[in-house]
C-alpha positions as CSV (number, residue, x, y, z in Angstrom):
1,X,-0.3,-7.6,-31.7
2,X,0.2,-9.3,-28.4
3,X,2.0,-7.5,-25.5
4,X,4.9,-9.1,-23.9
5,X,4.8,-10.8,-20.0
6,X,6.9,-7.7,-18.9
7,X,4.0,-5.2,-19.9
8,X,1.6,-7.6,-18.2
9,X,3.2,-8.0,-15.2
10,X,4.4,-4.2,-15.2
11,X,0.3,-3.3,-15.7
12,X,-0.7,-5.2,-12.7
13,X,1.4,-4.8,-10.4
14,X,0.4,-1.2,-10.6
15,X,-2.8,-1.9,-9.8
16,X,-2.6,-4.1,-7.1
17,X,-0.2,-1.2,-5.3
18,X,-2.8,1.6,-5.8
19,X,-5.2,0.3,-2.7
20,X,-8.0,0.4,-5.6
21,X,-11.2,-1.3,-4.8
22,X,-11.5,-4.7,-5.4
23,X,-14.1,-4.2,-8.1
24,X,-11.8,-1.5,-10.0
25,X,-9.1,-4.2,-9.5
26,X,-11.2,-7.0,-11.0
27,X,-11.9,-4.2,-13.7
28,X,-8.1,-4.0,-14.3
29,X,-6.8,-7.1,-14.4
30,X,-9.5,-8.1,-17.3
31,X,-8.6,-5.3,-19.4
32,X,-4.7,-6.3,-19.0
33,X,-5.6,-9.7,-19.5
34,X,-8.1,-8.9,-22.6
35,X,-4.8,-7.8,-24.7
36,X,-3.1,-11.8,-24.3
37,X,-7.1,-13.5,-24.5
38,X,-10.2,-11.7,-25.1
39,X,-13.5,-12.6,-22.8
40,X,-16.6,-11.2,-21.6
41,X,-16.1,-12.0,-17.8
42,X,-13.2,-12.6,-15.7
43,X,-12.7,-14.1,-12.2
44,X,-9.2,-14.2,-10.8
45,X,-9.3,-16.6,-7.2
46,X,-6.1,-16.4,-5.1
47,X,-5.2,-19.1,-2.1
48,X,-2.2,-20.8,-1.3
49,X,-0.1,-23.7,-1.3
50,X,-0.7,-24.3,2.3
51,X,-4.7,-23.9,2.1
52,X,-5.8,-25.2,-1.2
53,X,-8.1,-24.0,-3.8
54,X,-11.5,-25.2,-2.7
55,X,-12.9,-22.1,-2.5
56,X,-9.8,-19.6,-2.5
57,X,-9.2,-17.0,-0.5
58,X,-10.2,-14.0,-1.9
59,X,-11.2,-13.0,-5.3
60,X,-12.0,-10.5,-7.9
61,X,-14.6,-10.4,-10.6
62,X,-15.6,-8.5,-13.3
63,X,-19.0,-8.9,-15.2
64,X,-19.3,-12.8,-13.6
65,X,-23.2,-13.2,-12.7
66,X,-23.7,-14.1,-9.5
67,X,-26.1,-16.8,-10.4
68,X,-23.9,-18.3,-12.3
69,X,-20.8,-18.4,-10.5
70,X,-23.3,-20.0,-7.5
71,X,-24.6,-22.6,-10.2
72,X,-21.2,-23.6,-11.2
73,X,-20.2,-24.3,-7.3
74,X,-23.4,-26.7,-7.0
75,X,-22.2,-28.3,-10.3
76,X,-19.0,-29.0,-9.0
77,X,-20.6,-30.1,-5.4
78,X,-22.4,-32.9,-7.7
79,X,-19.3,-33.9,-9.7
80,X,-21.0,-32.9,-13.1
81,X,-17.6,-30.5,-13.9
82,X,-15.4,-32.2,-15.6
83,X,-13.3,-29.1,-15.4
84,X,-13.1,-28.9,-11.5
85,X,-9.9,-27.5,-9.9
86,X,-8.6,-30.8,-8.6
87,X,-9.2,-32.3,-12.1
88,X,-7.0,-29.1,-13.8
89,X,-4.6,-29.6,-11.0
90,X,-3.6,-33.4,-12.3
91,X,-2.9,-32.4,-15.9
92,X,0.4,-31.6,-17.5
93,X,-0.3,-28.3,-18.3
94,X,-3.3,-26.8,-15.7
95,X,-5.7,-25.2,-18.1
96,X,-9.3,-26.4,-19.6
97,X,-11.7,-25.2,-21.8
98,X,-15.7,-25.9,-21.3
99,X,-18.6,-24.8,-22.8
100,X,-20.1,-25.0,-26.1
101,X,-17.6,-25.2,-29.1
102,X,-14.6,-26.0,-27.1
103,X,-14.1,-29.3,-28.1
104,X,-15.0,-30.8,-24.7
105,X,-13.4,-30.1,-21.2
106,X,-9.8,-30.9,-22.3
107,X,-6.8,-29.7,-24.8
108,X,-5.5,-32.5,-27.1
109,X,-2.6,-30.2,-27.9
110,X,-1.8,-30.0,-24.2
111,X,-1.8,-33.8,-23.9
112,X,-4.9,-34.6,-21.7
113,X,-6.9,-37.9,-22.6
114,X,-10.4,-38.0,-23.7
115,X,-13.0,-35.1,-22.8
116,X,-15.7,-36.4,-20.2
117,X,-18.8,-36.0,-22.4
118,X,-21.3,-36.2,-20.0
119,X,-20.0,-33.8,-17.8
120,X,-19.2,-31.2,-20.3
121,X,-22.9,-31.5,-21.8
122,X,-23.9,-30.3,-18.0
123,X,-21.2,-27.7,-17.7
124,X,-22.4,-26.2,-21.0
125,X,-26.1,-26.2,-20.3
126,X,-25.0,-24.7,-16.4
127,X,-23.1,-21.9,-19.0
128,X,-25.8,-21.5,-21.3
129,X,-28.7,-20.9,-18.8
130,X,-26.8,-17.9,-17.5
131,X,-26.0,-16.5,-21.1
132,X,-22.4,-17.6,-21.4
133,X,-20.7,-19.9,-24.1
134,X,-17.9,-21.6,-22.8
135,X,-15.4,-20.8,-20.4
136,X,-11.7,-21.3,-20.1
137,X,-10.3,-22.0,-16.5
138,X,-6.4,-21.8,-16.0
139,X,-5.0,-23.0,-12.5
140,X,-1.7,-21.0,-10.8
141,X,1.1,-23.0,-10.0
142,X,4.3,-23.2,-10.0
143,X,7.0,-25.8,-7.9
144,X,5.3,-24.8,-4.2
145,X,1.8,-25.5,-5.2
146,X,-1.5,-24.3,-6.3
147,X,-2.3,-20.0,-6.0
148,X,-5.0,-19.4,-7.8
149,X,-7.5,-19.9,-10.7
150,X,-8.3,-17.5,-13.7
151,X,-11.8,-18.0,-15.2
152,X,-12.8,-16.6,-18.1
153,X,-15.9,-16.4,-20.4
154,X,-17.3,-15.5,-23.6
155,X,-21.0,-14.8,-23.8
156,X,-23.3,-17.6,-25.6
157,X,-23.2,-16.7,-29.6
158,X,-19.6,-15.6,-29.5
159,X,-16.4,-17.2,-30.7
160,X,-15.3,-19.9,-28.3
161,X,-12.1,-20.3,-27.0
162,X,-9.4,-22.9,-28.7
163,X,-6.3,-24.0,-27.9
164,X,-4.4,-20.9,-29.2
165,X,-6.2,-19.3,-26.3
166,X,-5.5,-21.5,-23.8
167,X,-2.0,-21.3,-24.7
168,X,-1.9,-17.6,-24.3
169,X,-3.5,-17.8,-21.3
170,X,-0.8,-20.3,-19.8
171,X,1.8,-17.9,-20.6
172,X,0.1,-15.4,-18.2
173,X,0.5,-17.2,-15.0
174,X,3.5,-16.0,-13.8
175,X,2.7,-12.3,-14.1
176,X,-0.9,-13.4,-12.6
177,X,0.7,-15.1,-9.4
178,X,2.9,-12.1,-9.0
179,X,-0.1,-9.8,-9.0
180,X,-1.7,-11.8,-6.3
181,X,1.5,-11.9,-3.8
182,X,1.5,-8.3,-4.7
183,X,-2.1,-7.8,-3.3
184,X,-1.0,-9.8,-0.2
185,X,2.2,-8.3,0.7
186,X,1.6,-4.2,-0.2
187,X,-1.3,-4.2,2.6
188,X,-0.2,-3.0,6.0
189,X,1.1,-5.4,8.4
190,X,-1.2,-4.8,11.5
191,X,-4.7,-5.5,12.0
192,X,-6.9,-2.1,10.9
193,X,-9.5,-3.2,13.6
194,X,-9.4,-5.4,16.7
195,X,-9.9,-9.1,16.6
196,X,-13.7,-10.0,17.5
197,X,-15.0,-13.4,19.0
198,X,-15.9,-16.2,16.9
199,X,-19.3,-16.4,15.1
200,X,-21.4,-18.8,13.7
201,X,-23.6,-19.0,11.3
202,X,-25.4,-22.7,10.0
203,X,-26.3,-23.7,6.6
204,X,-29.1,-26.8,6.2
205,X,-29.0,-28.9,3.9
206,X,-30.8,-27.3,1.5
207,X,-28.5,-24.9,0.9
208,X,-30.1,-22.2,2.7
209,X,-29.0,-20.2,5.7
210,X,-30.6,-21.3,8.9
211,X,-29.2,-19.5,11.6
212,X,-26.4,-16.9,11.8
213,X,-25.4,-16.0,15.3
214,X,-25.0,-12.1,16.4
215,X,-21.0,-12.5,17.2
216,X,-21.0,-13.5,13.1
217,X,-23.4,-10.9,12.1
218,X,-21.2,-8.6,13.6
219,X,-17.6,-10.4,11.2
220,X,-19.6,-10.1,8.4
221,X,-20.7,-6.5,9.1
222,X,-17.0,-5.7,9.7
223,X,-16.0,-7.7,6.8
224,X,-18.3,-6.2,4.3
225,X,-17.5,-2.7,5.5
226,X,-18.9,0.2,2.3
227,X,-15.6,2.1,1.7
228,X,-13.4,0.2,3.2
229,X,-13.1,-3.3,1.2
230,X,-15.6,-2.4,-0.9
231,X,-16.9,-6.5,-1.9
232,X,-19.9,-6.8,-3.9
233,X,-23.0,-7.8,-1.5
234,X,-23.8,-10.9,-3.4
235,X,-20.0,-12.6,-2.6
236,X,-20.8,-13.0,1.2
237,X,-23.6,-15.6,0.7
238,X,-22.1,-17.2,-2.2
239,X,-18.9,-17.6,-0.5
240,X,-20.9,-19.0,2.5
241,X,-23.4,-21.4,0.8
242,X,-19.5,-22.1,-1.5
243,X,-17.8,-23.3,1.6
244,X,-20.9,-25.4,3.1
245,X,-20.3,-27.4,-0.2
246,X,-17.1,-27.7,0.2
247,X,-17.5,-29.2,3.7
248,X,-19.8,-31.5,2.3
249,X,-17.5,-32.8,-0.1
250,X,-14.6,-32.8,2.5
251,X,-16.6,-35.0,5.0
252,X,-17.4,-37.5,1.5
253,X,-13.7,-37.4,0.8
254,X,-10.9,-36.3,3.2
255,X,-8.5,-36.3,0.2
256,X,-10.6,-33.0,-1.3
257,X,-8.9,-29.2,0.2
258,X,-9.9,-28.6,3.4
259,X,-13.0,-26.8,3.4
260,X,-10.5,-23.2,5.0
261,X,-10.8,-19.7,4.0
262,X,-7.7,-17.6,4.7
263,X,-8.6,-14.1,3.6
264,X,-5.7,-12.1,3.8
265,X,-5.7,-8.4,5.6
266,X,-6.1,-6.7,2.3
267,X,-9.3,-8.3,1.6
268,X,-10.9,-7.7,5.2
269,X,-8.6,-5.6,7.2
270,X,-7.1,-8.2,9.1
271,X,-6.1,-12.0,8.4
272,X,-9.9,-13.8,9.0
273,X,-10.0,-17.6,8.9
274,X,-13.9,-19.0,7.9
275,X,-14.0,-22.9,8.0
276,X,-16.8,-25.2,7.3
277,X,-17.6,-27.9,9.8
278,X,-20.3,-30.6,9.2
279,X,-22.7,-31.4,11.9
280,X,-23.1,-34.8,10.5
281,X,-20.4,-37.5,10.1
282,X,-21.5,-37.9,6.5
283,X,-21.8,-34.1,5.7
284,X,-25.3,-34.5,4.5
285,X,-27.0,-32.5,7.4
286,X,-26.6,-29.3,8.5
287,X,-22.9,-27.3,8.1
288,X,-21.3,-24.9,10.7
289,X,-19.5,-22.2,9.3
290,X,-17.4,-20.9,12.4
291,X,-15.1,-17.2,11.2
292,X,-12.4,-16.2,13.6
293,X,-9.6,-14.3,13.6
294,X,-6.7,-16.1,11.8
295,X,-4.0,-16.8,14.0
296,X,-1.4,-19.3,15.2
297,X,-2.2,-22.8,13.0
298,X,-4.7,-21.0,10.8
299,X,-2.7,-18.5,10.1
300,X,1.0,-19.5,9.9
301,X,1.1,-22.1,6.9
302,X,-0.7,-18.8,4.6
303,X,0.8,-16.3,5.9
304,X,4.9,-17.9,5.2
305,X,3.6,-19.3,2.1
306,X,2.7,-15.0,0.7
307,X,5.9,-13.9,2.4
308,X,8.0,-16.3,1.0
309,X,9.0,-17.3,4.6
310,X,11.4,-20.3,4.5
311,X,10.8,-23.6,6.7
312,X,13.7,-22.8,8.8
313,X,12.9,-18.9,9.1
314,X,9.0,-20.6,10.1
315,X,10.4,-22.8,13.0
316,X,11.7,-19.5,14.3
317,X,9.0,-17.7,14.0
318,X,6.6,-20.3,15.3
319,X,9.0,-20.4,18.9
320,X,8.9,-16.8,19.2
321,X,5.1,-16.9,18.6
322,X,5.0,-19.4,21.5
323,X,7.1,-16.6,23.9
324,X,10.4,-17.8,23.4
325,X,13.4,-15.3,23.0
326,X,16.0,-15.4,20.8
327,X,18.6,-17.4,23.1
328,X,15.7,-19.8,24.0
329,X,14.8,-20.2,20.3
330,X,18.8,-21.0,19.6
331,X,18.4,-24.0,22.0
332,X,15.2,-25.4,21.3
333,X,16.8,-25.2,17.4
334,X,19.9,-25.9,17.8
335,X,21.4,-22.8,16.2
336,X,23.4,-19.8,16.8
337,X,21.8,-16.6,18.9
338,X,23.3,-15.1,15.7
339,X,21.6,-17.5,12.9
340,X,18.7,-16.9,14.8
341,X,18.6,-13.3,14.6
342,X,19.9,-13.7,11.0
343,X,16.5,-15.3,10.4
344,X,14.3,-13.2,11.9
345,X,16.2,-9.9,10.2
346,X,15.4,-12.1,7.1
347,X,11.6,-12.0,7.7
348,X,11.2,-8.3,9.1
349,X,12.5,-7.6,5.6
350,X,9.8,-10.0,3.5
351,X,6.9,-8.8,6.0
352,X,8.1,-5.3,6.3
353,X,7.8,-5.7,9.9
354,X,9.7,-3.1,12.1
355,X,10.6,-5.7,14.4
356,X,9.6,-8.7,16.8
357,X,6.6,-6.4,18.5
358,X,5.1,-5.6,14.5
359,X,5.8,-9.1,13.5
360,X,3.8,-10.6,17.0
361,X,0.8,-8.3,16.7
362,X,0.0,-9.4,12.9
363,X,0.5,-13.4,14.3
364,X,-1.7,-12.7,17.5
365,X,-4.4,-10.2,16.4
């Protein structure tokens, strides 16, 4: 018998309140999930509207293979999945199937056109090589954008998905995009440790980390903290060697997301922007990827977007970011002292900030 949404949704967003490891949350949300759609292997990638998929920005996993989750970025780097998030995020309906019997890369019943062949025969023999079967990818959206992508897999020799499974999974989506505003929002509003300077660290062409400098060693070191975010090793290069691709597609075509990590403070203890940034006008050379501490214009768009901040209640936050008070704000906005204040009480309340001083210090590091 399949559970209802309410005992989805109920299920995880218990766990993401419990400060629970990211692997023990991966572990969660797959055996929630395994009641609506059985699978081997999840991956559940959160971003937001403001910032694109590309890469997301942060993630859990359960029982993915590295290997394979670093030869499925290179096979969507070459444009040999048909199945790649901006592909999902044209159709109707924003799930796929790939992998061997799934019919090819799209759902008739969800009233995609004809499966790209050639691409899925590549997917498939990317999924075999790694022991999987097929895999069934289902983008978060709803009306403000993309959040997120749920991945799952069944192992090679299994029963493949169909489109009675992708239709269960589509039914998830709201409890899934819940769980990850959830995740955002329960972490504590300040920074847990103080904002470092900007690092560096340079991938070549081949894919392979040339330089990293010791301002980056010491983000990543911080980042990947035992005990205190608790990220599997192997997810640091990936995501790195994930976002140089993503650059190199960016500088190709300017259309793609922006190659922009915003990792929210529950992931690394405080909002951390990574961005790729070719070194090369046509992306083919050497990529810099430069990680900071997210503030101002890297962090504003993310941050409203998780808080459910409003574009008026972000004009005034963005003014009193720049210094202004609330009578200065009123003027440069046209508004009331009172609106004004009206709209900042409105955000202390969806951040949980204490006031102005709270508010400024998770904005400025």
């Amino acid at each position: 018998m399949i559970p209802s949404e309410d005992r989805l949704f109920r299920e995880l967003n218990a766990a993401m309140g419990q400060g629970a490891s990211p692997d023990e949350l991966g572990e969660a949300i797959s055996r929630a999930v395994s009641r609506w759609v059985s699978h081997d292997a999840l991956r559940l990638v959160g971003t937001s509207p403001a910032t694109g998929l590309g890469l997301g920005s942060f993630s859990f996993w359960h029982r993915y293979e590295p290997a394979l989750i670093r030869a499925l970025a290179m096979s969507r780097y070459l444009d040999e999945d048909p199945c790649r998030p901006a592909a999902l995020a044209r159709r109707p309906v924003p799930v796929g199937l790939v992998g061997a019997g799934c019919g090819g890369s799209r759902c008739k019943q969800h009233g995609e056109g004809p499966c790209d062949l050639h691409g899925d025969r590549l997917t498939r023999e990317v999924l075999l090589a790694h022991g999987a079967g097929c895999e069934l990818r289902l983008l978060l959206r709803d009306s403000h954008g993309v959040w997120g992508l749920l991945g799952l897999i069944r192992s090679e020799g299994g029963r493949p998905f169909g489109a009675e499974d992708a239709d269960r999974a589509v039914r998830l989506a709201p409890a899934l995009l819940a769980a990850l505003r959830r995740y955002v929002t329960v972490a504590p509003l300040a920074p847990s440790f103080p904002a470092l300077p900007a690092g560096l660290i340079v991938i070549g062409a081949d894919h392979a980390v040339r330089a990293v400098t010791p301002q980056a060693r010491a983000w990543l070191a911080q980042m990947w903290t035992p005990g205190r975010c608790d990220l599997p090793g192997w997810l640091a290069d990936t995501s790195m060697i994930g976002l140089s691709l993503d650059t190199r597609t960016y500088a190709r075509d300017p259309g793609s997301w922006r190659p922009l990590i915003c990792a929210p403070a529950a992931s690394f203890g405080r909002w951390t922007a990574i961005e790729g940034q070719p070194l090369s006008p046509d992306g083919d050379g050497d990529v810099a990827i430069i990680i900071q501490a997210a503030t101002g214009s890297l962090l504003l768009p993310s941050f409203c977007d998780w808080y459910g901040i409003t574009p008026r209640e972000r004009c005034v936050v963005e003014c009193l970011y720049d210094g202004a008070a609330p009578k200065q704000i009123a003027r440069r906005l046209d508004l009331s002292v009172h609106t004004v204040n009206d709209h900042l009480k409105a955000v202390f309340r969806k951040t949980g900030a204490s006031g102005r001083d709270e508010l400024m210090a998770a904005l400025t590091g």
